[in-house]
C-alpha positions as CSV (number, residue, x, y, z in Angstrom):
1,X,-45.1,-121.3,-20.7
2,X,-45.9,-124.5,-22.5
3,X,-49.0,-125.7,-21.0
4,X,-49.8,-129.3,-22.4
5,X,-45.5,-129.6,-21.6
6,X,-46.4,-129.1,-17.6
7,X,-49.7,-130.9,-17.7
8,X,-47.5,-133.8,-19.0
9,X,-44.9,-133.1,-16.1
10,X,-47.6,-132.9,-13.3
11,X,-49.2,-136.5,-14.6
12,X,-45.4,-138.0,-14.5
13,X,-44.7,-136.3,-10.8
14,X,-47.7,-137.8,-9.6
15,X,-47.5,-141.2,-10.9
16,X,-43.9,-141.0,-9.2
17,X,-45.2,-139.8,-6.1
18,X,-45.9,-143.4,-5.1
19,X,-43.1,-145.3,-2.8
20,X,-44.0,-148.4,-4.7
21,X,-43.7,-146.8,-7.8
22,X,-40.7,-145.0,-7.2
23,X,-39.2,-148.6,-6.1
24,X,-40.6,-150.2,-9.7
25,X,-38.7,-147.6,-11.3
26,X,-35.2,-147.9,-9.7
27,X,-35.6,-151.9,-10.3
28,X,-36.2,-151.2,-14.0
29,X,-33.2,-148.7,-14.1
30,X,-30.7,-151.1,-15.8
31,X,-32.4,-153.9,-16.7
32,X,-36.1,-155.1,-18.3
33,X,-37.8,-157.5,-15.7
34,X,-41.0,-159.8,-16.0
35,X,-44.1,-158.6,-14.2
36,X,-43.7,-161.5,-12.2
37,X,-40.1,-160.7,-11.3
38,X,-40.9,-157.2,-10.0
39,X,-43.7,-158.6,-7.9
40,X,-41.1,-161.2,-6.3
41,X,-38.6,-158.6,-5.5
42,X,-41.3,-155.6,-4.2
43,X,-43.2,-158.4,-2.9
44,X,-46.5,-157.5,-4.1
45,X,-49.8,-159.2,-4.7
46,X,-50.5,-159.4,-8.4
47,X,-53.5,-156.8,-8.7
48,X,-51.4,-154.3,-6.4
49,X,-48.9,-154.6,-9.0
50,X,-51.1,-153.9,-12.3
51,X,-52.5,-151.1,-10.5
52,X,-48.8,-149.5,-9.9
53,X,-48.2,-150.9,-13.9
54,X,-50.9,-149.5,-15.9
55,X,-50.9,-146.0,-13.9
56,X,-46.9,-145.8,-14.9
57,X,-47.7,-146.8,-18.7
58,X,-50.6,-144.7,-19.4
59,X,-48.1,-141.2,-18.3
60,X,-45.4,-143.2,-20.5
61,X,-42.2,-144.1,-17.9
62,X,-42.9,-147.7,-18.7
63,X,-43.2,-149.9,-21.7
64,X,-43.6,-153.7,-22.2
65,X,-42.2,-156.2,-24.4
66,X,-43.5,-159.3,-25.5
67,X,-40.9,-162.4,-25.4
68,X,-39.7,-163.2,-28.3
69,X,-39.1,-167.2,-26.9
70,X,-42.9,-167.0,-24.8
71,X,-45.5,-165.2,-26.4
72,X,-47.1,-165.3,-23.4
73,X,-44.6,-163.5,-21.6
74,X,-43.7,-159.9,-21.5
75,X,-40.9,-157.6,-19.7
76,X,-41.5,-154.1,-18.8
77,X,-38.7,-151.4,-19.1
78,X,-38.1,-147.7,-18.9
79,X,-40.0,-146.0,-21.9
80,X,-36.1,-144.0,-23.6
81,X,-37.0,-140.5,-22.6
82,X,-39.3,-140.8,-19.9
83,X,-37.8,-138.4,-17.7
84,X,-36.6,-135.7,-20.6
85,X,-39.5,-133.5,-19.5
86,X,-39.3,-133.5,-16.3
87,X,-36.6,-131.1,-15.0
88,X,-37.4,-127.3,-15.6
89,X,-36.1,-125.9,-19.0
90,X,-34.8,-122.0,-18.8
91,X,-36.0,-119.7,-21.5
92,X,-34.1,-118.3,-23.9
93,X,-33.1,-114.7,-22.7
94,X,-31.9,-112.2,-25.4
95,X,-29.6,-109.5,-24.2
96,X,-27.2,-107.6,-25.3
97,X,-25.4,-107.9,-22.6
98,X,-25.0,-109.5,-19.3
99,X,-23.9,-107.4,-16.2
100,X,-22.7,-109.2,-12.7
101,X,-23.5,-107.2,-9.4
102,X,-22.3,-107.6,-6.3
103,X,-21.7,-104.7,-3.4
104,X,-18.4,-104.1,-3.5
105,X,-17.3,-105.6,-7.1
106,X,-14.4,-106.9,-5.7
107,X,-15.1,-110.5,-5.0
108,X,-18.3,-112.6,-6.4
109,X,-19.5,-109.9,-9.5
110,X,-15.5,-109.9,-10.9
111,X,-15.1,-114.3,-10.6
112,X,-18.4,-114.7,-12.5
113,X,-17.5,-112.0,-15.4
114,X,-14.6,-114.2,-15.4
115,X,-16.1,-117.7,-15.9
116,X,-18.7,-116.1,-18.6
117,X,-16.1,-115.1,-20.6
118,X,-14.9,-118.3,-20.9
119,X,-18.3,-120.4,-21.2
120,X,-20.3,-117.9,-23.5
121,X,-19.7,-115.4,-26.2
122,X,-22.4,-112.6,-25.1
123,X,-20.9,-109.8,-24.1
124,X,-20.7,-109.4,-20.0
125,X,-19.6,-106.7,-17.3
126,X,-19.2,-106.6,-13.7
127,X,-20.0,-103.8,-11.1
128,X,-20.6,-103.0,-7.6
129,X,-23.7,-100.9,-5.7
130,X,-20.3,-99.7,-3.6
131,X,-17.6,-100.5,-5.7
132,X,-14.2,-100.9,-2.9
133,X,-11.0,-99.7,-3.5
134,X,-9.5,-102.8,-5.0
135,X,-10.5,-106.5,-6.2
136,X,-9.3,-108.7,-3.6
137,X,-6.5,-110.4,-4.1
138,X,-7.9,-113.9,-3.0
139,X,-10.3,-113.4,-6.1
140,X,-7.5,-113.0,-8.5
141,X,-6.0,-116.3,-6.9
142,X,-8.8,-118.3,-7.2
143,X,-9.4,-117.0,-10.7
144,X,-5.9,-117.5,-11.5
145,X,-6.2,-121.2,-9.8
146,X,-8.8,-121.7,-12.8
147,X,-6.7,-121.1,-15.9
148,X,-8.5,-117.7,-16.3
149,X,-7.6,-114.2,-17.2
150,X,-8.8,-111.5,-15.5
151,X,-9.3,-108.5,-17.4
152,X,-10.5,-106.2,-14.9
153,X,-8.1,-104.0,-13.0
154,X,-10.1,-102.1,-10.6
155,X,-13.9,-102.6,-9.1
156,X,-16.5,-100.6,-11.3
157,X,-19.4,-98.2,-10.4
158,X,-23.0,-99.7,-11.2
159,X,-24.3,-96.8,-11.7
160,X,-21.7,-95.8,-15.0
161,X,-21.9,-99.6,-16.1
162,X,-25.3,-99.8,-16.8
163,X,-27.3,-99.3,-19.3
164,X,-30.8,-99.8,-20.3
165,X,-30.8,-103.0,-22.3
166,X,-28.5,-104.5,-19.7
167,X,-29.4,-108.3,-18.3
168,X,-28.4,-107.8,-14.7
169,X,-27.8,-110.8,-12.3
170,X,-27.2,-110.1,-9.0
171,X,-24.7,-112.3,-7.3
172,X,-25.3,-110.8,-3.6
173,X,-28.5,-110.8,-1.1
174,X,-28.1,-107.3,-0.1
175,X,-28.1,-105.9,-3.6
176,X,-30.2,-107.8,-5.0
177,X,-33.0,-105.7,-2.8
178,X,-32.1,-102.4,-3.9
179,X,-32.3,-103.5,-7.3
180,X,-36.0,-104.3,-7.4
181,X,-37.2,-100.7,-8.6
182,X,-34.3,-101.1,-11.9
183,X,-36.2,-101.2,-15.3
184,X,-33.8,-103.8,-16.3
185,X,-34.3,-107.6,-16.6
186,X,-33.1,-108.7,-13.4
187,X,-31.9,-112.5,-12.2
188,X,-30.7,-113.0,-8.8
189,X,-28.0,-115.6,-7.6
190,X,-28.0,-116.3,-3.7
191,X,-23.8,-116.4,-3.2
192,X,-22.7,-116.1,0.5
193,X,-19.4,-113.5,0.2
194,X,-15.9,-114.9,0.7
195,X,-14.9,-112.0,2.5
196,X,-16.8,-112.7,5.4
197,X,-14.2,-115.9,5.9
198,X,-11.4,-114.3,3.8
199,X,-9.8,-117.6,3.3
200,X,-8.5,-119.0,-0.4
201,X,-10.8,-121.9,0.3
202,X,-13.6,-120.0,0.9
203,X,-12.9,-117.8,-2.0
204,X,-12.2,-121.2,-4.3
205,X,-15.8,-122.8,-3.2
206,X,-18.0,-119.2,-3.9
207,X,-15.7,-119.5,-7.5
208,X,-17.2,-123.2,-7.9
209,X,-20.8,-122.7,-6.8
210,X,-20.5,-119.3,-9.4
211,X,-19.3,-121.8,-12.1
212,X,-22.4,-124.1,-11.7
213,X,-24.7,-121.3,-12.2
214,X,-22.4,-119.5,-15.4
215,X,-22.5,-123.0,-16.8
216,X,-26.4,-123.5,-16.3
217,X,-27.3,-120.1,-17.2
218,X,-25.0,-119.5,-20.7
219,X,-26.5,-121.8,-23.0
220,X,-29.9,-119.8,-22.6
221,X,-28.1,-116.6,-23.0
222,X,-28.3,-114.6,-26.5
223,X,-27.2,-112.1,-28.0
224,X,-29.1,-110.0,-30.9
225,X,-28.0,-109.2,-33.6
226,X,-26.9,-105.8,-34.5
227,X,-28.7,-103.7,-36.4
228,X,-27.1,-102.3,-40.0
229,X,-27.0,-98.8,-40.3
230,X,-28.8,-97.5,-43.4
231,X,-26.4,-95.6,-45.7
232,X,-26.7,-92.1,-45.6
């Protein structure tokens, strides 16, 4: 973890945490306005308004100008990446490769092997604690829907899937929990089942809160490269 990075993020989250301050922020959102100006609209006495000012400068979400036609003037606006640090930022995972699990293997698991296949070239799998008897045929629709292939005929046993140096992201509550004593590195996605309404609508919303996730996690996702084989 990058502590001077959060330090940063803790001083800007606190500056923020101001009603006022929030409201000087959203004013300066597409335009630069006078000192004066943002005191008119917020309606705030002048030293209530350098206090709010010099607190957002010093932890850098605003900058001032100085007029070009009044020397004496200036106009305050949002300092360009201001915000850049403040959302979270994943860390770079190296696997070699990325295994989906769900109970039954037959719903959420299969949809998001599907979707990382398309958004990320590190090799992926999908099984089941309890594999069933078939994939559902509501998930092939709503993978179908997508413009995706699915590749996988039948639902697969965790337990021959996986191996050792296997990223595992459990896409169900309920296995999620047994999974806690697995050596492997292990990420959890909270995805309600489809099943439980069975409709193609409720199968198409679980595929588009899956996507959001593929799409956030992929780009962090690496894999290592393989080692050569010394000649004999």
């Amino acid at each position: 973890m990058n502590v001077e990075r959060s330090s940063s993020r803790v001083h800007k989250f606190a500056a923020l945490g101001d009603p006022v301050r929030l409201a000087i922020v959203d004013l300066l959102q597409d335009q630069d306005l006078s000192p004066d100006a943002v005191a008119t609209a917020l309606d705030l006495p002048s030293n209530l308004l350098a206090h709010h000012l010099k607190l957002l400068t010093e932890v850098g979400i605003i900058a001032r100008n100085r007029s070009q036609a009044d020397g004496r003037r200036t106009y305050l606006h949002l300092a360009l990446g201001a915000f850049a640090d403040l959302l979270p930022v994943a860390a770079q995972i190296s696997t070699p490769r990325v295994v989906f699990v769900c109970t039954e293997n037959s719903a959420r698991s299969v949809m998001a092997e599907a979707l990382w296949q398309q958004h990320s070239s590190a090799p992926v799998t999908s099984a089941g604690t309890d594999p069933a008897h078939r994939i559902n045929p509501r998930t092939r629709t709503a993978v179908r829907r997508a413009g995706l292939t699915l590749e996988q005929r039948e639902p697969r046993d965790l337990d021959e899937v996986l191996r050792p140096t296997d990223l595992i992201v459990s896409v169900c509550d309920a296995v999620n929990e047994k999974l806690t004593r697995r050596a492997n590195r292990h990420l959890h996605w909270s995805i309600t089942d489809p099943a439980l309404i069975g409709t193609d609508a409720a199968f198409s919303q679980t595929f588009g809160q899956i996507q959001e996730r593929v799409l956030a996690l992929a780009p962090h996702v690496i894999c290592p490269p393989r080692r050569r084989r010394k000649p004999k």
